[in-house]
C-alpha positions as CSV (number, residue, x, y, z in Angstrom):
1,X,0.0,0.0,0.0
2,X,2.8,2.3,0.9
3,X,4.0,1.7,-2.7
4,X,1.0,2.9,-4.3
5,X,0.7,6.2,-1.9
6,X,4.3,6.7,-2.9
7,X,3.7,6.5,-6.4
8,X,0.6,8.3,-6.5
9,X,2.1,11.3,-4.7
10,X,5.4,11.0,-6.8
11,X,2.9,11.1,-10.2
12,X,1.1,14.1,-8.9
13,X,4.2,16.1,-7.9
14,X,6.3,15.2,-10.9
15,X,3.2,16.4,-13.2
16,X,3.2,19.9,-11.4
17,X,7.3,20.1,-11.2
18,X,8.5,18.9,-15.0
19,X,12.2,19.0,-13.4
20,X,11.5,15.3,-11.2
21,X,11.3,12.5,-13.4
22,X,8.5,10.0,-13.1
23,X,10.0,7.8,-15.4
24,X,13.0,7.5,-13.4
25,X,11.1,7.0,-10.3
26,X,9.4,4.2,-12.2
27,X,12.3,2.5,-13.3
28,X,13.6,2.0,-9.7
29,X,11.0,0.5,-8.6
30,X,11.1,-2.0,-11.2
31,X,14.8,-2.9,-10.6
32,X,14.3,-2.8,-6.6
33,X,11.1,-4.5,-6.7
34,X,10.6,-7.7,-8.3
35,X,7.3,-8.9,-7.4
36,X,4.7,-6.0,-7.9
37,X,1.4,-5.9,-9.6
38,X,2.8,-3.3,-13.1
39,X,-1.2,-2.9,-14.1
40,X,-1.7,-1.6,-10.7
41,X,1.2,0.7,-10.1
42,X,1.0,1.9,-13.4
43,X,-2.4,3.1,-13.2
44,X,-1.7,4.6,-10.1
45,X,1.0,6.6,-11.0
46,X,-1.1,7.8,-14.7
47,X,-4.2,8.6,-12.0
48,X,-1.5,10.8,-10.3
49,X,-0.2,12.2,-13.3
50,X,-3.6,13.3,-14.6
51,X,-4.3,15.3,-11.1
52,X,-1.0,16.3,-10.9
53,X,-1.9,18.4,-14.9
54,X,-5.1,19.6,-13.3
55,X,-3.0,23.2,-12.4
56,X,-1.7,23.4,-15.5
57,X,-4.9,22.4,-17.1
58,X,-7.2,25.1,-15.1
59,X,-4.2,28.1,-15.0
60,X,-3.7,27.7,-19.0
61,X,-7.7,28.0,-19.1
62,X,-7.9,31.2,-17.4
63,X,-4.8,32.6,-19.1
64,X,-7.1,33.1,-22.0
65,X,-8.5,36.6,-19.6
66,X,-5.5,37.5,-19.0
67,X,-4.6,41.1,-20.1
68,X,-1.4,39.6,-21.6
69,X,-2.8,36.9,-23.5
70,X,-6.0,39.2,-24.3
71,X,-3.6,42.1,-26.1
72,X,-1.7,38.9,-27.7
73,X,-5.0,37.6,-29.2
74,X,-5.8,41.2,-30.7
75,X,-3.0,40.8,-33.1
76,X,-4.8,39.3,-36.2
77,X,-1.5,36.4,-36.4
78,X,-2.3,35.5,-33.4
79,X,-6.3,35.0,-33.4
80,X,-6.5,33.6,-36.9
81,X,-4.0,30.8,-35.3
82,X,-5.9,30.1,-32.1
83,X,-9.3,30.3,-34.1
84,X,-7.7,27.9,-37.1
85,X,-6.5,25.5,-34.2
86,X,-9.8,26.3,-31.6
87,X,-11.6,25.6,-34.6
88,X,-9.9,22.0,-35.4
89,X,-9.8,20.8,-32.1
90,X,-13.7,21.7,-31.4
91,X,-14.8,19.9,-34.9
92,X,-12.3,17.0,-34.9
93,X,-12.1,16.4,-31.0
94,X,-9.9,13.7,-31.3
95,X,-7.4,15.5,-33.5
96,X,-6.7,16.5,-29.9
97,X,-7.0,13.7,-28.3
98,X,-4.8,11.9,-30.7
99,X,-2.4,14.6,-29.9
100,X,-2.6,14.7,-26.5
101,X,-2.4,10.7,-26.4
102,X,0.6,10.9,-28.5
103,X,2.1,13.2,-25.7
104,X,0.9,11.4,-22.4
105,X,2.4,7.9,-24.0
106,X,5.7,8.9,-26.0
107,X,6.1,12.4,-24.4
108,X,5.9,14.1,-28.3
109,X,5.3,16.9,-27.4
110,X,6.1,17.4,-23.8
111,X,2.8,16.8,-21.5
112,X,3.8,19.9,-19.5
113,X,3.0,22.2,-23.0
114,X,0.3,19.6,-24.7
115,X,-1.7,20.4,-20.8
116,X,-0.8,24.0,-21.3
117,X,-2.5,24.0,-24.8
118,X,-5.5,21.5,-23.6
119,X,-6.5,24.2,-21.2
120,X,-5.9,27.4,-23.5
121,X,-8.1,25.2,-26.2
122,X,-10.8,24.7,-23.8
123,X,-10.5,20.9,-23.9
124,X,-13.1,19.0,-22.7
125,X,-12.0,18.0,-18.6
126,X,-12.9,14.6,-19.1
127,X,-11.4,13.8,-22.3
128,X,-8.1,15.4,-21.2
129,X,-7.8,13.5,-18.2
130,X,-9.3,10.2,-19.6
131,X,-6.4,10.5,-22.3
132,X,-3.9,11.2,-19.9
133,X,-5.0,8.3,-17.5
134,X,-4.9,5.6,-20.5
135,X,-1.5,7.2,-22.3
136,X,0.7,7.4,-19.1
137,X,-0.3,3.6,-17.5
138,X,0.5,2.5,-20.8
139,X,3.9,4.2,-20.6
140,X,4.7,3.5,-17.3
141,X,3.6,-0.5,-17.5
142,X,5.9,-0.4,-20.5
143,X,8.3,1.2,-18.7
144,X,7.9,-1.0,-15.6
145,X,8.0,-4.5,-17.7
146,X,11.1,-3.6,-19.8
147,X,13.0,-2.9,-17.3
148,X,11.7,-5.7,-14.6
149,X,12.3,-8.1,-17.3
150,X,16.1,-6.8,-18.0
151,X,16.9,-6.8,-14.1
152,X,14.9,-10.0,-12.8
153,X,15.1,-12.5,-15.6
């Protein structure tokens, strides 16, 4: 149990701070521990990684009233580029999810920016979290068998 606290609070804090690595965290545990469950512990660290991009997620969505961003947006380059991408993403839905999906499982682009850009895009909460629950447990079991299998076989 004390695993999946740690792991859980280690996904939420290394989704708020991009400078501590989750993968790294992820890979010790594999070599140290042999016999865990890699469904379980991945999903718990993805779960923490999702709440741990809620900040980004709800600062980046507010931005959009900020006087900086507002005076930014006045600049025709600027608003026909939000409004061509707005406009894509609200259509095609999972031309964003397939990006942010793409980011939460292979980290292109970064999560940090692709949560940055979810919020500014208005992204539908669940979506953005669902995507980021399914993309990260998939990294991190990946992550968690490779390396389990190179240091216990």
């Amino acid at each position: 149990m004390r695993l999946l606290l740690a792991t859980f609070a280690m996904g939420v804090l290394s989704a708020i701070v991009p400078l501590i690595n989750m993968e790294a965290y992820i890979a010790g545990i594999a070599a140290l521990l042999g016999d865990i469950n890699i469904w379980l512990v991945a999903l718990v660290a993805g779960i923490g990684q999702s709440i741990g991009k809620i900040p980004w997620y709800e600062v980046s969505r507010r931005s959009m009233d900020w006087s900086y961003i507002r005076k930014k947006m006045e600049q025709p380059d600027w608003r026909r580029r939000y409004d061509k991408v707005k406009s894509t993403t609200d259509n095609r839905p999972w031309v964003g999810i397939a990006l942010l999906f793409s980011s939460s499982l292979i980290a292109i682009p970064p999560l940090a920016i692709t949560a940055v850009l979810a919020g500014q895009l208005q992204f539908n909460r669940f979506a953005f979290h669902a995507t980021i629950v399914v993309g990260r447990t998939l990294q991190f079991a990946a992550l968690l068998s490779g390396v389990a299998y190179i240091v216990h076989e």
